[in-house]
N, C-alpha and C positions, 0 to 999 in steps of 0.2 A: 182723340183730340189732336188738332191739327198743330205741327210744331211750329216756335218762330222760325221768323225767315232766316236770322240770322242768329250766332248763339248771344248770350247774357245784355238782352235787353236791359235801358233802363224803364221802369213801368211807372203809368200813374194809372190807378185806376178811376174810369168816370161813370157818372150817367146822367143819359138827358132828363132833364129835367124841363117842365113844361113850356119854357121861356125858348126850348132847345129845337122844339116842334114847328114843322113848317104846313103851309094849309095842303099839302101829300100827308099828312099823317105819319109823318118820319122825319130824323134828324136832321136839320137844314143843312146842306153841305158848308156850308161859311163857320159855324159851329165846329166843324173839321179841323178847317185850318186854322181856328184861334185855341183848340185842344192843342195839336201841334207845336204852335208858340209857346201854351202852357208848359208840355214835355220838355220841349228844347232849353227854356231857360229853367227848368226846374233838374234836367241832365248837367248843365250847365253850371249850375249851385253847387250840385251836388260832385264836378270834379274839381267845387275851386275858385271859379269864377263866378260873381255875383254883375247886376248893373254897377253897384257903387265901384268894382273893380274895374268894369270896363269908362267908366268915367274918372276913373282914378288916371288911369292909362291913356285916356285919348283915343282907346282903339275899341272895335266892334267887330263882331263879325255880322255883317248883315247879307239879309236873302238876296240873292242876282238873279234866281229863278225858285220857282216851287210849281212841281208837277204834282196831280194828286189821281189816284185809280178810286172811283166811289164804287167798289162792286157789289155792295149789294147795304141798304137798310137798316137803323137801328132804330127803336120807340122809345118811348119815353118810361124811365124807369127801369131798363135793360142795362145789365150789370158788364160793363167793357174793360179792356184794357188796353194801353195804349202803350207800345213800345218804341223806344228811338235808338238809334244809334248814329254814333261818326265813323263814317266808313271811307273817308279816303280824304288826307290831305297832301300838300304838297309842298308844307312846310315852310312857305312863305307867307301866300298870298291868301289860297284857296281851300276851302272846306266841302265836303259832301256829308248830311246827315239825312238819314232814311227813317221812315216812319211805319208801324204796322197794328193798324187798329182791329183789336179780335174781341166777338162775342166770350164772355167770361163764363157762361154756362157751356158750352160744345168746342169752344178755339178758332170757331170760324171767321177768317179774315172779313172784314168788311171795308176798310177803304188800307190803303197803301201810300206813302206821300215821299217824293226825295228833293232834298233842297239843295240848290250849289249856292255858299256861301263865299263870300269877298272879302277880304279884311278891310275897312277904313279907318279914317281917323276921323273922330266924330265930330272935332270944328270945324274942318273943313270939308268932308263929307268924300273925300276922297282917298281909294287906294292905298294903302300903307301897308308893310310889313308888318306880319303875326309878332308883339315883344314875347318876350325870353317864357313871358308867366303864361301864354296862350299857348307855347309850345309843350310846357311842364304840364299846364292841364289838359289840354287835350289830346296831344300827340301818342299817350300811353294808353288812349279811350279811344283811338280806331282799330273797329274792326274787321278786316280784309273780309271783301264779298267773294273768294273766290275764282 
């Protein structure tokens, strides 16, 4: 079985289900990327940080890009799992969290995603400094590619 990319993912596990299927007989790639946002803000919860926090704060970390690798298929009813991680901040601004989607029967990767994220402030939609409680949760949750 093929290892994560990087060590102690956080996982959710999924499967397509019939709504998931595209008329290729496989997982519609857009289904990818809302599994993604599912992981993210559920890594997310889970160091800490909820929405109501980040609207408690004013502050967000939202996507400024998201790259995705779809290398290969998955059907409907195929038991997956989904790993992320935060792999690189810079303690102000900017976030990188990584994504690796693997077949749950064999480990075989099937798609790959990495997001660079931005801190704002969510009334005004711009730019802001990570506060104290974004540093506490997720600064001790990256982890180095390497």
């Amino acid at each position: 079985m093929n290892d994560w990319d990087l060590p102690s993912p956080f996982t959710l596990a999924l499967t397509p289900a019939a709504e998931h299927i595209d008329g290729l007989g496989h997982t519609n790639n857009a289904v990818y990327v809302q599994w993604c946002e599912q992981a993210g803000w559920a890594h997310s919860e889970a160091l800490g940080l909820s929405l109501s926090d980040y609207r408690r704060l004013d502050r967000a970390m939202a996507i400024r890009e998201g790259h995705y690798d779809y290398l290969l298929p998955s059907f409907e009813g195929e038991a997956l799992v989904l790993g992320t991680w935060l792999t690189a901040s810079d303690g102000k601004l900017t976030m990188e969290r990584r994504f690796q989607l693997r077949r749950a029967s064999n480990g075989v990767t099937l798609v790959r995603g990495r997001w660079l994220l931005v801190c704002i402030e969510i009334s005004s939609g711009k730019p802001k400094r990570m506060p104290a409680e974004f540093l506490v949760g997720y600064e001790a949750a990256v982890v180095t590619t390497g």
